[in-house]
N, C-alpha and C positions, 0 to 999 in steps of 0.2 A: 504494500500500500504506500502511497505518495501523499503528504502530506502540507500544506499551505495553513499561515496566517491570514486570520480574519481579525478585521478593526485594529485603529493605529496607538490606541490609549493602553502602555504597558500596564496601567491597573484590570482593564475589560479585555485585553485579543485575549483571542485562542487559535491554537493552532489544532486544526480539526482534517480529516481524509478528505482526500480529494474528492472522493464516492459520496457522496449524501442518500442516506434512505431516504424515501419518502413513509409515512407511515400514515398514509390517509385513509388505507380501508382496515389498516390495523383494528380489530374488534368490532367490525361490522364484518362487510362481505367477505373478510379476511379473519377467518375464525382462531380463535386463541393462539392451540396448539399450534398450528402454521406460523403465525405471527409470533410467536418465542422463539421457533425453530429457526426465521431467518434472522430474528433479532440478535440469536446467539452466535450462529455463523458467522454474521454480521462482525461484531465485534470479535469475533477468533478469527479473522481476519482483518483485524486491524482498523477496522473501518470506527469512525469515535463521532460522526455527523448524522443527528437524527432529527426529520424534520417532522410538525404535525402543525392541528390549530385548535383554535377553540370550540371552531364548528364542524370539523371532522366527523362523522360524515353524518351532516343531519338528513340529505336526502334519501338514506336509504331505509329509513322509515319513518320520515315525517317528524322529527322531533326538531333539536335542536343542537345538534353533537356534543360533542363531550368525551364516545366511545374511546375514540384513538390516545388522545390524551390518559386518560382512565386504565387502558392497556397498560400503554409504556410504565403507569406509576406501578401494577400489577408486576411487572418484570423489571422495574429497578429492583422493587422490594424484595422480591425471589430471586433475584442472583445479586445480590448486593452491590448495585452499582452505584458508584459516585459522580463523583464530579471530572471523572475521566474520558465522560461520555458526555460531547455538549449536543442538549436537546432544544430545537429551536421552537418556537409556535411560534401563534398570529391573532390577533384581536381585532377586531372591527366589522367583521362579516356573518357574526353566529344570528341567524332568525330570533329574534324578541321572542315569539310565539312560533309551538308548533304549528307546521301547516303552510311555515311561510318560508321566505328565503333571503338573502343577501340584496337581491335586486328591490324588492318590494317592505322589508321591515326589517334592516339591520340594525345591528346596537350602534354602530357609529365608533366616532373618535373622540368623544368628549374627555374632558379629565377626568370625569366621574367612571364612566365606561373603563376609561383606561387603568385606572387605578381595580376598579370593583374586579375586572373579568381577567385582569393579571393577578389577583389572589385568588380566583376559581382553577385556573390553571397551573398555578400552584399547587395548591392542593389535589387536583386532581392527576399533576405528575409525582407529585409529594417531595417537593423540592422546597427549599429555602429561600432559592436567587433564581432567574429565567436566565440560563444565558443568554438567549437570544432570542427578541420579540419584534416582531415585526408585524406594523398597521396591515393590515389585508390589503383594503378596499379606502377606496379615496370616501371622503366625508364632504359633503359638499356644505353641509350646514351648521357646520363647525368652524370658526377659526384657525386657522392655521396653526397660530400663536398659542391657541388652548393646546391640542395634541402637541404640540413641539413642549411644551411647558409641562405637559402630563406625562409625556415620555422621561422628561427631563427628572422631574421627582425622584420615580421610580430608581434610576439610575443613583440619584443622589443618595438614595436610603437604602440601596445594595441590595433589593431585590430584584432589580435588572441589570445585566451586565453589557451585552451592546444590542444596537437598534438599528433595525431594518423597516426596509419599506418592501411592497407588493403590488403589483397593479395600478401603480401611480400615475399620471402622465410626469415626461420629466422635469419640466417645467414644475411643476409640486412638490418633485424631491430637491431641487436645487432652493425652491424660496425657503422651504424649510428647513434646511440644513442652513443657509443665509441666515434665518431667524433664528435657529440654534445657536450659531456663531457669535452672534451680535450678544445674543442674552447670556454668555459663557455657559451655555449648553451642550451636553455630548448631543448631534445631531446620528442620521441614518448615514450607514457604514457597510450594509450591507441590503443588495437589489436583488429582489427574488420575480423574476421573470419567466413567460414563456421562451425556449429557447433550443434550435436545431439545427440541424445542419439546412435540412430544406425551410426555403423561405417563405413564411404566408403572406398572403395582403392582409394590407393592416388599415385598408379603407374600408373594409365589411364592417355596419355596426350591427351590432348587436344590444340587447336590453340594457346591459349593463354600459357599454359604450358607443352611444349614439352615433358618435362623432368619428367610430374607426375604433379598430383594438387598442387600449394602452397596455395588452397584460401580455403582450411580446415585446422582446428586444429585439425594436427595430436599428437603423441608422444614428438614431442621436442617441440613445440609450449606449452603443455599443461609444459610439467617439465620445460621449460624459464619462466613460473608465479608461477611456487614452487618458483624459484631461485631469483625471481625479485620482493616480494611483494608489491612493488609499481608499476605496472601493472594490467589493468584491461583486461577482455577479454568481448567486445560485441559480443555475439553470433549471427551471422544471419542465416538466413531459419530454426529456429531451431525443424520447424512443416514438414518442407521437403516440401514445398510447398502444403500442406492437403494430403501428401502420409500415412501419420499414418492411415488417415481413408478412404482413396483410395488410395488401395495398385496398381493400375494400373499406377499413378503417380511418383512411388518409380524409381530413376534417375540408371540405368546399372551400375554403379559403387558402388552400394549396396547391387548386385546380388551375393553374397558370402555367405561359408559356414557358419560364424558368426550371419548374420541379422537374421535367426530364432530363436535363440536363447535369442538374446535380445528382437527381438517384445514377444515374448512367457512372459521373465519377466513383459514386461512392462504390457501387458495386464493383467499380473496375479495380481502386485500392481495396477492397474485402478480395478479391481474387488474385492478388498479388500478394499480398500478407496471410494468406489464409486463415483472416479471422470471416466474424460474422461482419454484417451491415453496421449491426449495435454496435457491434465494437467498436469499429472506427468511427462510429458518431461519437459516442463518448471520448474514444482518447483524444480524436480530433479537440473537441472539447476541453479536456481538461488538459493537456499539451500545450495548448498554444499561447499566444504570446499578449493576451486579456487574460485577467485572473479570474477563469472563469470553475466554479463548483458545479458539476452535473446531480441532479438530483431526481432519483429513478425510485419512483413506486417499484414493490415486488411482491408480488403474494405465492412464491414458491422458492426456496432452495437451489432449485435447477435454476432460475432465472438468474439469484443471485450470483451462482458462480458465474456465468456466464458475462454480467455485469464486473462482476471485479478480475476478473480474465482481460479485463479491456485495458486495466489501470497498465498491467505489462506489456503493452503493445504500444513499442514506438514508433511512431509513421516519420517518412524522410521529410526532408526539406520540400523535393520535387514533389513528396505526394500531398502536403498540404496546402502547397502553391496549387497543386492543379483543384483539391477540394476547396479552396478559399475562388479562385478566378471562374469555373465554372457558374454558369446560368443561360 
C-alpha cells in the first residue's frame, strides 16, 4: 500500500492509503458479515482511509441513514480499532424526515446542524474526535460565514480534526476557505468529488443541480489543486459504478463523442500491463501528478483485492501521456 498526507496543519494531517473505502452500503445492502470481512482485509492490507456519512444509506429503506456509520462503530469496537484508522463522514444531506431526501428536506449547514449531527456521528462511530468531516451538499440558505464558523468551533474544541467539502460548486469552496482565512479559521483541505478516467458532461442538470453537475471534477476543480497544493482530491465512483466492465451501467451523461476514445486507450494500456480496466483507472488515479485519493465502494473480498492489486501497478510515462491526451 502507498500512502499520502492529507491537510497542511501539523496538529490535524494524516497520513492515510492511497485506496479509500467507501463504506456507503456498509449495513444496509451490504450485510454485516461481508462488511467486516472487507473491513478486515481492508486494513491487513494496509489500507487506514475509511469513508461514510450521516445519511448513509437512507434510500434503501426510506428512513434517514445512520446504518453505515453504526456499522463501522460495531467493528471498531470488535477489533479494537483506534485512531490508526482515519474514518471520514459528511453532514449536510441526511433527510429531516423519513420519506424524504437531500434534494427536497435536508438538515443543511447551519451551526446548529453542524454542531448537533457531528455529535450523532460520533456516537454512532463511537469516536471522541471526526477526523474528517466534510459539508455534503451546498446550503443555499445559510450563510457562508455561519458553516465556515460552525466548522471552525468544532475544530477549535478537538472534536474535529480537518475539513472537507462535497458537491460544492468551486466558487463556494474558495469564498469559504477566503472567509476561513480572514477569521483565523482552519478552512476545507480536502474535495471529495465525482471523478474518472472517462469524462461526463457537466451541462446535464439534474434536481439537485439545475445549473449543470457540480459533484464532478470538472476543469476548474482539477486547475484549483494545481493552484492550491495543499489540497487533496478524494475521488468517488471512480469505477462508474462497475460500468468499465458493464458498459450497460455507463450513466447518459457519458454518452459523448469523447468516451470512445478514452475507453479505447484504456483498454489498450489494460492489455499491455495485463491488469484489468479498474486497475488502470485507479492507478492512473492515484499515480499521477494531482494529489488525487481514489475512493471505491466494495461489497465483496474479491472486489477488494482486485482494487488494491491496482495500488502495485505502475503505468509509464508514454502510457499516461497517451490516457491523459486521449478524447
Amino acid at each position: 500500500m502507498k500512502y499520502r498526507t492529507i491537510g497542511t496543519d501539523p496538529a490535524t494531517r494524516r497520513e492515510v492509503s492511497v485506496l479509500a473505502l467507501g463504506a456507503m452500503l456498509f449495513g444496509s445492502r451490504t450485510d454485516e458479515e461481508t462488511s467486516f470481512a472487507v473491513l478486515d482485509r481492508y486494513v491487513e492490507a494496509g489500507g487506514t482511509f475509511i469513508d461514510t456519512s450521516d445519511n448513509y444509506a437512507f434510500w434503501e429503506d426510506g428512513g434517514q441513514g445512520g446504518q453505515s456509520e453504526e456499522l463501522l462503530g460495531r467493528w471498531r469496537r470488535s477489533r479494537g480499532v483506534g485512531d490508526e484508522i482515519v474514518i471520514a463522514t459528511k453532514l449536510g444531506a441526511r433527510p429531516l424526515a423519513p420519506g424524504t431526501s437531500y434534494v427536497d428536506n435536508a438538515e443543511g449547514l447551519s451551526a446548529k446542524v453542524i454542531r448537533e449531527s457531528a455529535e450523532r456521528s460520533r456516537e454512532r462511530l463511537g469516536v471522541s474526535k471526526l477526523d474528517l468531516l466534510y459539508a455534503h451538499i451546498e446550503d443555499h440558505e445559510v450563510p457562508l460565514q455561519e458553516t465556515v464558523e460552525g466548522f471552525g468551533e468544532l475544530v477549535a474544541e478537538g472534536t474535529v480534526g480537518l475539513l472537507g467539502v462535497s458537491n460544492h460548486a468551486v466558487w463556494r469552496v474558495e469564498r469559504a476557505r477566503a472567509l476561513a482565512a480572514a477569521a483565523g479559521l482552519p478552512g476545507y483541505e480536502v474535495l471529495q468529488y465525482a471523478h474518472s478516467h472517462l469524462r461526463p458532461r457537466t451541462d446535464v442538470p439534474d434536481p439537485l443541480f439545475p445549473d449543470g453537475s457540480l459533484g464532478h471534477a470538472g476543469a476548474d476543480l482539477l486547475s484549483y489543486l494545481r493552484a492550491e497544493p495543499g489540497l487533496t482530491l478524494v475521488a468517488y465512483s471512480p469505477l462508474l459504478k462497475g460500468a468499465y466492465t458493464h458498459p450497460d451501467r455507463l450513466p447518459a451523461d457519458f454518452d459523448h463523442s469523447g468516451t470512445p476514445a478514452r475507453l479505447k486507450a484504456l483498454t489498450e494500456v489494460a492489455k499491455e500491463t495485463g491488469a484489468t480496466v479498474n486497475q488502470v483507472v485507479l492507478s492512473w488515479q492515484a499515480g499521477g501528478d494531482l494529489p488525487i485519493v481514489p475512493l471505491v465502494g466494495m461489497s465483496s473480498v474479491a472486489q477488494l483485492e482486485e482494487n488494491l492489486a491496482a495500488m502495485d501497478l505502475e503505468l509509464t510515462e508514454e502510457q499516461r501521456a497517451r490516457l491523459d491526451s486521449a478524447y
